[in-house]
N, C-alpha and C positions, 0 to 999 in steps of 0.2 A: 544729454545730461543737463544743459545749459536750462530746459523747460523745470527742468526737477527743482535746479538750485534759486530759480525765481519763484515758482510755488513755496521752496522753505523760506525762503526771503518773504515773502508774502506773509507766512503763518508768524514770522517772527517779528518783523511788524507788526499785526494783529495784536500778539502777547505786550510789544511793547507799550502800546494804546491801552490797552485795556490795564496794563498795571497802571499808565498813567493815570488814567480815568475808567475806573471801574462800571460808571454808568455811562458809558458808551458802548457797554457789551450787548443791547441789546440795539443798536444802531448800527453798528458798522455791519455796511452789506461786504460780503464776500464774495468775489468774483469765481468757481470753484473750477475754472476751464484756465483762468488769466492770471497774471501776476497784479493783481488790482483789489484798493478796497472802497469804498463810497458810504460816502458819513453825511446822512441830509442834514443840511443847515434848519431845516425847521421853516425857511421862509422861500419855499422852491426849490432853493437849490441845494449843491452838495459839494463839499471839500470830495477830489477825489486823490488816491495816493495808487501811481501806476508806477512799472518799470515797464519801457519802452525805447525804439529808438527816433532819434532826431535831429537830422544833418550831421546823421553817420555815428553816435556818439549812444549809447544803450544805455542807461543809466535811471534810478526813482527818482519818479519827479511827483511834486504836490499842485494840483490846482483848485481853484478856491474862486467864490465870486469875488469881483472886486466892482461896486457900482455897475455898468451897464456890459463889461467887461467879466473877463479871468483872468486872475493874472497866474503866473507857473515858478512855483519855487524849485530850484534841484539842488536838495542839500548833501551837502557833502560825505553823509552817513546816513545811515536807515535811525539811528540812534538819536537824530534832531529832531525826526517826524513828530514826538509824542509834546513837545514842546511849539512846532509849527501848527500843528491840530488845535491846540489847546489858545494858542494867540489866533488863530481864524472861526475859531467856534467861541470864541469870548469864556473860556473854560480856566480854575487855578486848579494845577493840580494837587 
């Protein structure tokens, strides 16, 4: 069931995006296998927004380019993401 509850985690992320910023509905890729969404930056690269695990610890995390680099946010709700998207894509919602 744990696959199930990260696909609905997925979709509700999604909804939360997209009420954020409604012109990213035609951006955000969908992962339709994964608990995962990918939002191209427009200049190669892409914010992507996964649940995964890492050093034991399962949990969404956000990564983002940063200069030559990614850096990984893991915020403490799915409910920050539409706020961290919108500061990494230079977006007001």
């Amino acid at each position: 069931m744990d696959g199930v509850e990260r696909l609905l985690e997925r979709d509700r992320v999604h909804q939360l995006l997209i009420d954020a910023y409604p012109a990213l509905a035609d951006r955000i890729e969908i992962d339709e296998a994964n608990p995962l969404l990918k939002i191209p930056t427009g200049s190669g690269g892409a914010v992507i927004i996964w649940k995964g695990e890492a050093e034991g610890i399962i949990r969404w995390r956000l990564g983002a380019p940063d200069g030559e680099g990614v850096k990984v946010l893991e915020p403490d709700s799915i409910e920050e993401f539409p706020r961290l998207v919108g500061e990494e894509l230079g977006l007001t919602g």
